[in-house]
Each structure stands twice: as C-alpha cells, then as structure tokens.
N, C-alpha and C positions, 0 to 999 in steps of 0.2 A: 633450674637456674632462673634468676629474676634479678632484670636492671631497672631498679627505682630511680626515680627525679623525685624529689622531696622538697615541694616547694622552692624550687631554683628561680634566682632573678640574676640578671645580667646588667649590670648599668655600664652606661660610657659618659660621663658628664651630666647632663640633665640628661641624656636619654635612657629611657629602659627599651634594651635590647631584646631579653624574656624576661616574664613579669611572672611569678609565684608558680609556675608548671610543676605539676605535681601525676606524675603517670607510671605506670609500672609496666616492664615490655618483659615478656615471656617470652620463649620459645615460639617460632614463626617469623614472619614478613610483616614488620609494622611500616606502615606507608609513613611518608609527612608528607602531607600537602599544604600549600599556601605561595604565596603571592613574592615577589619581589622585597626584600625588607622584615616580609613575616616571622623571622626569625629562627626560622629554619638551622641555617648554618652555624648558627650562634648553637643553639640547641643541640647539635652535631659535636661539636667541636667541646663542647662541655661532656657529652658524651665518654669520649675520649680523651678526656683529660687534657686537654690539650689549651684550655681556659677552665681558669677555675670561677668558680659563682660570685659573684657579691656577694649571693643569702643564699641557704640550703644548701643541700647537698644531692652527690649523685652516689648513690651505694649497690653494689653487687652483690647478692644473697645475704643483703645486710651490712656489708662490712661499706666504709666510705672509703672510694676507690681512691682518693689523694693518699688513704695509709698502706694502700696497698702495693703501690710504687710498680716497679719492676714486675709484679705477680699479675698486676690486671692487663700491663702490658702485652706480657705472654698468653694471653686468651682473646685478646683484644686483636680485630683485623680494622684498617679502615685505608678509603680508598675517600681524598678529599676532593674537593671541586678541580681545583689547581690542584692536578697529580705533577707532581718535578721526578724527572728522570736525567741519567746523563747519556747525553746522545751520543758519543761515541763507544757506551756499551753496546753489545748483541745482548739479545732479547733474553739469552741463556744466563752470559755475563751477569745481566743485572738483577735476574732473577735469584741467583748464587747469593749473590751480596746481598740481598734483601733475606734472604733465607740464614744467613751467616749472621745477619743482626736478631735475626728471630730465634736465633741459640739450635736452629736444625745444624746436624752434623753433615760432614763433606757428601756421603752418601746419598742421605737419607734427601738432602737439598737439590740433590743432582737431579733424583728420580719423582720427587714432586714437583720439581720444574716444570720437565717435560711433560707429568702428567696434567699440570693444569696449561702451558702450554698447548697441547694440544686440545683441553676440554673448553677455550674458550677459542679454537682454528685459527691458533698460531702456531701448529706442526709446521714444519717444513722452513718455516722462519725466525727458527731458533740462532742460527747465526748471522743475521741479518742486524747494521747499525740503528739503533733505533731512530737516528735521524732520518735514515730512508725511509720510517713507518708511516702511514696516513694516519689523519688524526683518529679513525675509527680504530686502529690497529693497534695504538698507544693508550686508547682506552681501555681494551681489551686488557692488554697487558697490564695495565692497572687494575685492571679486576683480579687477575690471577695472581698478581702480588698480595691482593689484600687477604687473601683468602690460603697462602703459603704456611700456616703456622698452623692450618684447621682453626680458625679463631671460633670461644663459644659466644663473643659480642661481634659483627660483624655492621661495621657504619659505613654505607656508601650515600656521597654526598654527590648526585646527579651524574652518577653512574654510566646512563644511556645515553649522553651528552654524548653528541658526533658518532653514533652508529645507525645504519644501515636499518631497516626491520628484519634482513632476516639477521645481524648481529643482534637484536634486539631480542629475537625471539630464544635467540641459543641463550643471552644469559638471564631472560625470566627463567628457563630449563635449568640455567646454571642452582641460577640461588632457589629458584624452589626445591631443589633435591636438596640442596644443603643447609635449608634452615629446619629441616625436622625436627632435631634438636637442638637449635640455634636460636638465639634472638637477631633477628637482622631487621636495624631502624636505617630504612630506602628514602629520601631524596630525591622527586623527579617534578620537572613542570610535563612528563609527558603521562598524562593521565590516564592512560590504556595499559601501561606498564603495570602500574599499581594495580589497578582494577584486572588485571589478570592475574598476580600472583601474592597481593597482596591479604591476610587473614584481617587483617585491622587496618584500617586509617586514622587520622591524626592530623586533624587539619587546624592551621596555626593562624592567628589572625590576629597583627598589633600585637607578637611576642608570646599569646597565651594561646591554650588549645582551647577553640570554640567549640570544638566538635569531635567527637569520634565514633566507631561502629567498622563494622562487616562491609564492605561497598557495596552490597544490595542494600543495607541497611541506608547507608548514606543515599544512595542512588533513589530510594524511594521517597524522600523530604523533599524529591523535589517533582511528586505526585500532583499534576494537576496547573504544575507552572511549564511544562513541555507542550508548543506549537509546530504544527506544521503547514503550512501554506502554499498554494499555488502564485506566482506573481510573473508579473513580464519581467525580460530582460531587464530591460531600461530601469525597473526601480527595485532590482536586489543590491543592487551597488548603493545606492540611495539608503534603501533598508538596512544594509547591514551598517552602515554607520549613525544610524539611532537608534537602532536594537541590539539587544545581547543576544547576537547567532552566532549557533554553533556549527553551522552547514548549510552551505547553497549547493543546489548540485541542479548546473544547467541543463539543461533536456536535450536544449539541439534547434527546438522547433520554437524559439522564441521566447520560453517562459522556465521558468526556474521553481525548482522545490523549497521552500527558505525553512530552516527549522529553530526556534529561538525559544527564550526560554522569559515569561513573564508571569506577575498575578494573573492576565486577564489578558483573553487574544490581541492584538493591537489590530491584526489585519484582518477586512472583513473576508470569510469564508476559513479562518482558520479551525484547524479540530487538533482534539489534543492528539499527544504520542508521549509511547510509553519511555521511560524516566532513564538514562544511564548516569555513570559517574560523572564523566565529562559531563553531562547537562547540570548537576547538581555545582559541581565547580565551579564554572563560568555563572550559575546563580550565586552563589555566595559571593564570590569575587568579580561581580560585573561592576560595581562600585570603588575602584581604590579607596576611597578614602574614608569611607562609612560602610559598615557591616551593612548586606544584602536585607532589605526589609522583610520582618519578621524569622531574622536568620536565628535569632534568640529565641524565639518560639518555636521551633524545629522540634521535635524531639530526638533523643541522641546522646545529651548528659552536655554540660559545661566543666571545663575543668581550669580553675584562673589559678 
C-alpha cells in the first residue's frame, strides 16, 4: 500500500499553508517534524480528507482519495490534535459508538474495545465517565479509537501530548507493532518519540518538506555543529539565552555541563559531541523565521 501527496498546496487568502508537497509514505512510522505554523496539521488533515487541497492531489495506491469517499474512510484511522469526546460516556460506551461508526458489528466492537482498552492500560477503567479521566488517560483512549477499525493509513496528530514517559513508552510499543504493515504519518514536538520509532522523518519548514531521511541520517547533518562545554553557574542561565542549548545539566559543585548546538564553538574550552535528532532539530529550527544557516546545503533531498 502507498499514500502519495502529489504536489499539494493549501492556501488560505494570501497565505500558503502547504506549498507543492510531493511525498509518498509506505508502510512504517513516517515522523513530521517542524515548528509552530510549519504546516504540519494542515498536512494532516489533508491527509485524511478532512481539507481538500487548493492544488494536487492526495491518492491511495493510486486512486484519488476524494473519489473514494466512504472506502478510504474504512482503512483510514486518525487521532487529531483536538481529540472531542463525550464525557458523560464510559470509556467502553464510547469506544462501542466509535466502533459502530466504523461499520464493526455488536460483537466484533465489544471485544476490540477491550482489547485495545487494555493495550494502551485502560483495563480496569472501562466503565469509568470519561470526564473523571486525566488528560493522560483521554489521550490514551484517543489512541485506541484511532486504531478501532485496524486502519491501513493511520494519522496521529501529537499523539504523546499529555502523557506520562512511561505512557509514552507503551504507545511507541503500541504503534511500532502495528505499523508493520501500515503506513503511520506521527506528529510530535517531542523529538525522542520519533527518533525511537520512527523508519523516516519529514521535517516541514514554511509549509514544504525541507528535509527527509532515517533519524541517524538526519541526526548526522548535524555532524560537527554539536558543543559541549564546562561553564559556572552564574553564566548558564546567561548562555542559554544566546545560544541554541539543548541541555545544562548542573553538577552540584558550582559549574554546569552546557551542550549547544553551532557552526563554530562560541565557548572557550568547548569540544565537539556526537550528533542526536534532538541536536539536529533545534539546529534547523533555532531561527523561527529563516531556515538554520546552511540548512539547504545539508544533504538529505529537498522536496517543495
């Protein structure tokens, strides 16, 4: 199975929202990353049909999923930023009626409920009103919704929003068992997420993908731009608000580790360290408003 974007743009008045994205997502955990505005959710929501393009098109093994109506629906899971539930249902309750819209029968809805109920540890709290849930908890059960139908395109739009790390960890477990044969396009500003279970990234900038690759791939572009420094107390707080750091980590004994990310040491006695996603991130995007110097030069592919 294969979900193409075929040169999609998004406009809203004079803005362009996505500007000509042209990518094709197979089977696996395609990351998105990007910024505030990047266009991420637009992207998303095109996705699933849920906006259609000003230009291009989104097609599933070919076919353009606006004709496919109803059909792409039923393969189609998606879990949005703004999940809405009704909170006087139990967690059972609403799982039923999501199940019952997804054409599963009385049975067959009962005993997937429970089963993803309990696969993302909400056993036990099946009949509980979801307005007594934490917001970790509603999350959760927005994942197990999205995933009700076995969907083969599965879109979650910032998914890990409001959970816990070890909830964090059960649903990297969750969806990497389930995108084996699935295309799953992930949404997170939380960068460890991706870079553990994501096969590709998709990093978005001003609407287009500037970039993409394997996260060791991406994590390596930013080969030789990773600092780590000894510094006092007194001037990491200083430091981190003229440099792009990614981690202080105080000692105890008066001096701090600083670890940032530039062309060229800023601080005397700094030595390099080796490269992760997060470093590469916060390089790309330590600038809001102008791509990270020499982000184009990168190697990695452009895709407008």
């Amino acid at each position: 199975m294969e979900l193409t974007f075929d040169r999609i743009t998004k406009e809203y008045g004079n803005k362009i929202a996505v500007d000509r994205v042209s990518t094709k997502l197979g089977p696996g955990v395609h990351g998105l990353l990007g910024a505030n505005g990047a266009g991420k959710t637009t992207l998303m929501r095109m996705a699933c049909g849920v906006l259609r393009p000003t230009s291009g098109e989104v097609l599933y093994d070919g076919t353009p999923i606006d004709r496919m109506g109803g059909d792409y629906r039923a393969i189609l899971g998606y879990l949005p930023q703004d999940f809405g539930y009704y909170p006087e249902f139990t967690a059972l309750d609403f799982m039923e009626y999501m199940a019952a819209l997804k054409g599963l029968g009385r049975r067959e809805a009962r005993e997937r409920s429970l089963e993803l109920l309990s696969a993302v540890g909400l056993s036990g709290e099946e009949r509980r009103r979801i307005r007594t849930f934490s917001g970790g908890m509603k999350q959760r059960l927005g994942i197990a919704q999205a995933v009700l139908n076995d969907p083969e395109v599965l879109v979650l739009d910032e998914p890990t929003a409001g959970l816990d790390p070890k909830e964090r960890v059960r649903f990297r477990n969750l969806i990497a068992g389930f995108a084996r044969d699935k295309a799953v396009l992930l949404s997170t500003h939380i960068v460890s997420d991706v870079e553990s279970i994501a096969d590709r990234i998709l990093v978005m900038r001003a609407g287009a993908i500037a970039m993409e690759g394997t996260p060791v791939e991406l994590a390596a572009l930013a080969e030789g731009r990773v600092w780590e420094a000894e510094v006092a107390d007194s001037e990491a707080e200083l430091l981190s608000g003229r440099l792009a750091v990614s981690n202080v980590h105080y000692r105890g004994n008066g001096s701090a580790t600083l670890r940032y990310v530039a062309d060229a040491p800023e601080i005397p006695g700094s030595a390099p360290a080796a490269p992760g996603l997060e470093d590469f991130y916060l390089y790309m995007f330590r600038d809001d408003a102008e791509p990270a110097p020499n982000a184009r030069k990168m190697k990695g592919g452009s895709h407008a």
